[in-house]
C-alpha positions, 0 to 999 in steps of 0.5 A: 856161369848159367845163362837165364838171359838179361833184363835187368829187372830186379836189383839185390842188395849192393851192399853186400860188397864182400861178395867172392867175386870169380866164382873160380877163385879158391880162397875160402869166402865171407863169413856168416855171422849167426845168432843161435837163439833158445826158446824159454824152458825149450830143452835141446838134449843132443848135441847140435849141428848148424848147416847151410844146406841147399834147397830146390823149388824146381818141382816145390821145396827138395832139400838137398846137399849140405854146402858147410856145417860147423858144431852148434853153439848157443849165442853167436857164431861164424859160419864160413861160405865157400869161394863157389857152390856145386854146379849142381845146385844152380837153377833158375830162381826168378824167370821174370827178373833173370836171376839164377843161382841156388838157395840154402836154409841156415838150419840147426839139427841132430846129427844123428849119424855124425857125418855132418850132413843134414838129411830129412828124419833128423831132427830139427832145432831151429831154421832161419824161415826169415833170411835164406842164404843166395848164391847170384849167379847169373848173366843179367848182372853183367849189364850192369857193372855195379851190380854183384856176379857170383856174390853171396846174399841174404835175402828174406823171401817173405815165406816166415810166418803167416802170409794170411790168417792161418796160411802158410807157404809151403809150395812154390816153384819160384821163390824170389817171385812169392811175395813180390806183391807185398814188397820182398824179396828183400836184401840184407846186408851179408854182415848182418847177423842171422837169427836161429831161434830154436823152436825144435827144443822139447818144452814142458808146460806148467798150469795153474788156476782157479776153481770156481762154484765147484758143486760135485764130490769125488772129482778127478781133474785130468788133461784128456785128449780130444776126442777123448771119447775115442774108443779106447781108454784114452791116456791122460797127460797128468791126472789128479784128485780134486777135493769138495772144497778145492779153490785152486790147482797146479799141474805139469806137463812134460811127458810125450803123449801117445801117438794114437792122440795125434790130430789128423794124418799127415806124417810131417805135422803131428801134434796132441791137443788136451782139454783139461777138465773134471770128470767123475771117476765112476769105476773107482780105478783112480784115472780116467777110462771109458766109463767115467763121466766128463762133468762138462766144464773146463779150463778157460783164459780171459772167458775162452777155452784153453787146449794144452796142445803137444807138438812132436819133433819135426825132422822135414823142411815141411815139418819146420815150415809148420812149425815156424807158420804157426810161431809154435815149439816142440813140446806142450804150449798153452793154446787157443783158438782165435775168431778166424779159427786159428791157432793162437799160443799163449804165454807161460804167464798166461798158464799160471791165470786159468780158471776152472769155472764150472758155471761159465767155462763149459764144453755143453 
């Protein structure tokens, strides 16, 4: 046990009756039901891994040990918990309410090596943002005997999603304390299914529209990354002749864009996004380079501009974060930007409704 002294002031859910109870105890623990959930048209290719897998805020989010890990299996599942967890997973999780313990995330991922050990560089499937796994240990609740000791808990922190427009919580020392102001942490029951949805499966994109007032011959019609006037001959994600006469297109996007078309820096978090759009193919070459003219229009749903945005595989609990801040997969999704200049994806119906207008869906 690991003193954090006592008051008393926070209350987990008591429902959780099927706790270990003496932590010394050496019978196998409770189960955890899971629900592994697959994103539409998102391909999984590897064979996948699910882990409970020890997170520590100390000094911000440290993955460390992997605690269990079973073959992954779309649908549902069990997960068994230990009767005790390390020693050295144990640290204060609340200050102000004198909860101590350890967290694990409920992760999904290739294990590349076979050792059935979660490390950050493999890839990431799925994460459950919204229901983290809590080991209680901690001295305050033996003030009052109704309350759990060395129990098993499923608390949702609050951290899923968007906490504000276009805000993620990516760093905090203390993660039961992050979102008390809007009502968490809250407790669920241990039988409770937890949901893993599957949001590091590799998806194409499909697009379909209409050409409207097209007034120019000898187009091409190409997804460019932006900025495609970069410097160098930039690669298109699909590229293809567009006739005088044309009044509607199809394209696929499925192939992996170069990484020089990544937006910004930062090694955890790196996507693509592609506007698609007429150009003029000066040089006769038959795809788009340096020399070529951007017509000006482009493609727009519902009058706003559509992105065709490639989001690479993430292999960091920072890099999942992302992806789950953002409600986004891996791979290409249609996407566009809203009022508060955040990003916004839209649906695979969506993708089949766009409209090339070439008076009224321009970037001049």
């Amino acid at each position: 046990m690991m003193a954090t002294g006592c008051h008393c002031g926070a209350t987990p859910h008591t429902g959780a009756a099927d706790h270990t109870g003496d932590s010394t105890a050496v019978n196998p623990g409770p189960e955890l039901p899971i629900t592994i959930v697959e994103v539409d048209d998102a391909a999984v290719g590897t064979p996948t891994t699910l882990a409970l897998v020890h997170v520590g805020f100390g000094d911000g989010p440290l993955v460390g040990d992997t605690l269990v890990s079973v073959p992954a299996t779309v649908g549902d599942q069990a997960l068994p918990l230990p009767s005790e967890v390390p020693d050295d997973h144990l640290a204060e999780l609340s200050p102000q309410d004198a909860i101590g313990g350890a967290l694990y995330m409920v992760v999904v991922f290739w294990d590349q090596d076979e050792d059935g050990v979660f490390s950050e560089g493999e890839r990431m499937y799925g994460v459950a943002m919204d229901r983290w796994v809590l080991w209680l240990d901690t001295d305050c609740w033996e003030c009052d005997t109704d309350q759990p000791v060395d129990s098993w808990q499923v608390v949702d922190l609050g951290i899923a999603g968007q906490y504000a427009p276009n805000r993620c919580a990516l760093d905090a020392s203390w993660p039961l304390e992050w979102m008390q102001d809007q009502g968490y942490p809250v407790y669920h029951d241990l039988d409770e299914s937890i949901s893993v949805v599957l949001r590091g499966g590799e998806s194409d994109l499909d697009l379909a529209g209409d050409v409207v007032d097209l007034s120019q011959d000898a187009l091409q019609l190409a997804a460019l990354p932006y900025p495609w006037l970069n410097h160098r001959d930039a690669e298109s994600a699909f590229d293809q002749a567009l006739a005088p006469d044309q009044d509607s297109f199809t394209a696929n996007l499925s192939s992996e864009p170069p990484e020089e078309d990544d937006v910004g820096s930062d090694p955890d978090w790196r996507y693509t996004m592609h506007l698609v759009l007429p150009y003029t193919d000066v040089d006769g070459s038959g795809g788009w380079t340096l020399g070529d003219t951007v017509e000006g229009s482009s493609t727009c749903v519902g009058g706003e501009l559509a992105w065709a945005r490639y989001t690479r595989a993430v292999s960091t609990y920072r890099g999942f974060r992302f992806l789950d801040c953002y409600q986004g997969n891996v791979g290409w999704r249609l996407a566009h930007y809203d009022e508060e200049g955040s990003i916004e994806y839209l649906s695979s119906e969506q993708a089949q409704q766009l409209q090339m207008d070439f008076t009224s869906c321009r970037l001049d």
